[in-house]
C-alpha positions in Angstrom: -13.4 18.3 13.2 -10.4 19.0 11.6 -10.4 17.2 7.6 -7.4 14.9 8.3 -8.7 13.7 11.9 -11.5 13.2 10.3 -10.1 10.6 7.4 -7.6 9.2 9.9 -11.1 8.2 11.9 -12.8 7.4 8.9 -10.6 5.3 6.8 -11.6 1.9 6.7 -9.7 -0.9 4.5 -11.8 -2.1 1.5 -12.2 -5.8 0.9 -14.5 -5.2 -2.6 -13.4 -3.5 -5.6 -14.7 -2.3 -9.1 -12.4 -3.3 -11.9 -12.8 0.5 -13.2 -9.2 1.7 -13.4 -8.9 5.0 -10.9 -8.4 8.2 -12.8 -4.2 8.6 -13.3 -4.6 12.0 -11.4 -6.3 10.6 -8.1 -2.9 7.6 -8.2 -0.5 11.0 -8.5 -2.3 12.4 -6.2 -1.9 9.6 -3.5 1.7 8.9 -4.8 2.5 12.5 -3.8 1.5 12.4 -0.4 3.0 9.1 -0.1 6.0 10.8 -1.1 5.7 13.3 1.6 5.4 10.6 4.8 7.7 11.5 7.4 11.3 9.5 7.1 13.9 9.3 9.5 16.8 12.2 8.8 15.3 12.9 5.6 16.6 10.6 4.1 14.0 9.1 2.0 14.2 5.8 1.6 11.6 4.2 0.5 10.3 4.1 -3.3 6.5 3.7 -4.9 6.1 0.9 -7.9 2.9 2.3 -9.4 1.4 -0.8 -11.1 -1.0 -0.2 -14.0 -0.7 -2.8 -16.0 -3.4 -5.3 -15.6 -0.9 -8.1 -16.4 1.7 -7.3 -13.9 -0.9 -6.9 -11.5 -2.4 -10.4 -11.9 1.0 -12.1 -11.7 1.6 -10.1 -8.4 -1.5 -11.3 -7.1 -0.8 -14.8 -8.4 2.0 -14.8 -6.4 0.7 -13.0 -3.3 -1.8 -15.6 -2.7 1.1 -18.6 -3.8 3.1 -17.2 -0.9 -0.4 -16.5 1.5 -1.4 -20.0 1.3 -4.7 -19.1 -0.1 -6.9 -21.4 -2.5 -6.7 -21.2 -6.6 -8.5 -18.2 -7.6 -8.5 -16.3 -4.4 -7.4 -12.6 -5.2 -5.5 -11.5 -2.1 -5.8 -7.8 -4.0 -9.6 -8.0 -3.8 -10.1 -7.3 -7.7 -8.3 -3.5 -6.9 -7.1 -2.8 -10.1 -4.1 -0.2 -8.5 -1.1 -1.8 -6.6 1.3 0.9 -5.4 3.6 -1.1 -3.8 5.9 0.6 -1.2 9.7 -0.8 -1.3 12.4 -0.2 1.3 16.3 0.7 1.0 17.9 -2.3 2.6 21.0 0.2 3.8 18.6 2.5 5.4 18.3 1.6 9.0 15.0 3.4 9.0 13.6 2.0 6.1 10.8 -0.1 7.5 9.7 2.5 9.3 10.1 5.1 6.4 8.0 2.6 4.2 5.2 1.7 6.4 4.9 5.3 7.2 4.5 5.8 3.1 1.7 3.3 3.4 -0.4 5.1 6.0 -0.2 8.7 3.7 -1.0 6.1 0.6 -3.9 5.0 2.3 -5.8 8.2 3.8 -4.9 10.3 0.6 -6.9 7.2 -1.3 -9.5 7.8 1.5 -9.7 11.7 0.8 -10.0 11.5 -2.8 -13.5 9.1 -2.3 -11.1 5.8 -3.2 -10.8 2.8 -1.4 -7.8 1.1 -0.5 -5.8 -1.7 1.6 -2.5 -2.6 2.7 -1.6 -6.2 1.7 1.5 -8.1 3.1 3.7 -10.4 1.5 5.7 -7.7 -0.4 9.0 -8.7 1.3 8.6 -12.0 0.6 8.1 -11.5 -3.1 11.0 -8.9 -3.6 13.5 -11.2 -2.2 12.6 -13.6 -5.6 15.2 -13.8 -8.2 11.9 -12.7 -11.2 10.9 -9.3 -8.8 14.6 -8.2 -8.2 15.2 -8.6 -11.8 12.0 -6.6 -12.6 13.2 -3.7 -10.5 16.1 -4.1 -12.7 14.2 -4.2 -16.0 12.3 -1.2 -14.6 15.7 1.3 -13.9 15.6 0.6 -9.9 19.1 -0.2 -9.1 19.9 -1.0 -5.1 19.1 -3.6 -2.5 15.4 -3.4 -1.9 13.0 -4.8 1.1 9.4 -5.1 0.1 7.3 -3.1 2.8 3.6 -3.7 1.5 1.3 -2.9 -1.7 -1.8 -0.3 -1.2 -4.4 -1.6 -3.6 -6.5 1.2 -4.5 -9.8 1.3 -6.1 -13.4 1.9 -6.6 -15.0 0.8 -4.1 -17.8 -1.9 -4.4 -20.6 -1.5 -2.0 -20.7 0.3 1.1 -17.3 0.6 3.2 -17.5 -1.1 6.5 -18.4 0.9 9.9 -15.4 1.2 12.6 -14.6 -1.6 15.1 -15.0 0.3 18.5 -11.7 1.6 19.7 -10.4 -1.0 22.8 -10.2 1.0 26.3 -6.5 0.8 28.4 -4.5 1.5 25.3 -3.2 4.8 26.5 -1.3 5.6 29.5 -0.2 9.0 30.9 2.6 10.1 32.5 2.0 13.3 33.6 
């Protein structure tokens, strides 16, 4: 079977983390082929915020669950210690698109370097607070951005999950 048919079928998303860092290489790795996701009219559109720094990654998270609902001391990241997060051009008409398709190259380049990873919501909500735009602004990142999701990438803990089976009826022919 062809290599990327294969991680596209073997991908899963990773609920348990190690706290272990991933090697800087393996996130420019993934950041690259993020960087190469198809985009409407070449535009590209959509940016990668490559979080590090534990503390910046803990008030993401804090916030994450604030806006998820999600009890004191849930970690909506899973303990990944990585959050790429993918953001959007507002003045791109295709920048949803552009971004989610980002995401998916995030995720199975994670998944082809032995890494685990998940895409987590709740990045448009927190880009359209006054303390993120202004950290985009702290950061250099001038523009009107839409947050399109954050792929947490780590180690993963434990054994990664087997594949639902795929539902029958979703394709239709029309030849």
């Amino acid at each position: 079977m062809n290599d990327i048919i294969q991680a596209m079928e073997t991908r899963r998303s990773i609920r348990q983390f190690k706290p272990d860092m991933p090697r800087k290489e393996d996130l420019q790795q993934i950041i690259e082929a993020g960087l190469y996701a198809a985009n409407g009219r070449g535009r590209q559109g959509a940016i990668i915020l490559a979080v590090t720094n534990r503390e910046l990654r803990d008030r993401l998270s804090a916030l994450n669950r604030e806006i998820g609902g999600f009890p004191e001391g849930k970690d909506p990241f899973y303990g990944a210690p990585a959050v790429l997060i993918v953001l959007a051009d507002k003045s791109c008409p295709t920048g949803i698109y552009d971004g989610s398709l980002v995401m998916g190259n995030l995720m199975l380049a994670a998944h082809a370097l032995g890494l685990g990873s998940i895409w987590i919501h709740r990045a448009k909500e927190e880009f359209e607070r006054p303390e993120y735009k202004q950290l985009l602004k702290d950061l250099g990142i001038e523009g009107e951005w839409e947050g399109i999701g954050h792929c947490v990438v780590g180690t993963i803990d434990g054994e990664a999950p087997q594949p639902a089976p795929r539902r029958d009826g979703r394709v239709f022919w029309a030849e």
